[in-house]
N, C-alpha and C positions, 0 to 999 in steps of 0.2 A: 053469392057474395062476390062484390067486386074485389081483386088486387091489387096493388099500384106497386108496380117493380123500377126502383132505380138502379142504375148504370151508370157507370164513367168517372167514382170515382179513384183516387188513387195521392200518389203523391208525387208533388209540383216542390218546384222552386218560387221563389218569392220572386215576384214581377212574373211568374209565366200565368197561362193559361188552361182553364179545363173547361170541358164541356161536360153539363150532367142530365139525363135523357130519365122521362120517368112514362112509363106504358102501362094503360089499363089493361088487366084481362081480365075474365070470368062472364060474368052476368051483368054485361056492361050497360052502365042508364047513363045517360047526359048530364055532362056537369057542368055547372053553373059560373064555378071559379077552381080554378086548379093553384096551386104556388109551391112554394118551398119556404122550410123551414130549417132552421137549424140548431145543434146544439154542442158546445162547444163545450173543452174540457171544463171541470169544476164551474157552468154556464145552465142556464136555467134557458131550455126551447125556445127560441127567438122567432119573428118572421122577417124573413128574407125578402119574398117577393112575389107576390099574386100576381094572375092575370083571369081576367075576368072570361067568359063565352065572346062576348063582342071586343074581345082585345083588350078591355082597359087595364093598366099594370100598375101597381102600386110596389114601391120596393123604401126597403129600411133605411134610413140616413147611411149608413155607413158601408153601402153596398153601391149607393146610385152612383151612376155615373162608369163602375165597374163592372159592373154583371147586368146582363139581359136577362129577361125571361119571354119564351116565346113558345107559340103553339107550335106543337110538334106536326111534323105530315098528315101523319094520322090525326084521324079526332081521338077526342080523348088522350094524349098524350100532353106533354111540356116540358120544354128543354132549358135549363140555365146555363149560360155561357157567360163562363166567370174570367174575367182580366185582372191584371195588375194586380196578381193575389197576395194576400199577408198572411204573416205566419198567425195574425188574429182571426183568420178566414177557415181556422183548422178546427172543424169539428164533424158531427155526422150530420149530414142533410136529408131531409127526411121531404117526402112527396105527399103533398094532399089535396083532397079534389073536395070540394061538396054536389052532392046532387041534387039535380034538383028533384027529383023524387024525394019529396019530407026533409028536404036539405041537409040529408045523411049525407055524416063526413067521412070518407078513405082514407086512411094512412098508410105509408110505403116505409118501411124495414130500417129504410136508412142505410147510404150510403158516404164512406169513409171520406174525407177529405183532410188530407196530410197538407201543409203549405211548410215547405224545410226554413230554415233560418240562416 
């Protein structure tokens, strides 16, 4: 089974900056599109922001313009580098990949993002 482990969240001030890194491990297969997700207090799992194997990124109204998503060094990895953050930006963000093996989807744990007011 593959794992997807995010990293780097935490808590920011409103207007700063975080970066959030999400790494495969295990029985790793190629994946086809990776992104983030997320889910904010009393908020029902949103998407944030794909990016496809060939690059292509698709990101939510209310992220663009703010937050990149971008392949990580590694393959199989992807990082979102969040700006200009709001305290609406405050929820768990969650990593997920599809493969393209039977376009099994990986979910990651979810990491914390605090944005203060």
């Amino acid at each position: 089974q593959v794992t997807l482990v995010e990293s780097g969240g935490g808590l920011v001030q409103t207007g700063g900056s975080l970066g959030l890194s999400c790494v495969a491990s295990g029985s790793i297969f190629s994946f086809k599109v990776m992104g983030w997700y997320r889910q904010g207090p009393g908020k029902q799992r949103e998407l944030v922001a794909t990016i496809s194997n060939g690059g292509v990124t698709n990101y939510a109204d209310g992220v663009k313009g703010r937050f990149t998503i971008s392949k990580g060094d590694a393959k199989n990895t992807v990082t979102l580098q969040m700006n200009s953050l709001k305290p609406e930006d405050t929820a768990v963000y969650y990593c997920n990949a599809v493969q393209y093996l039977g376009s099994l989807e990986v979910w990651g744990q979810g990491t914390l993002v605090t944005v203060s007011s």
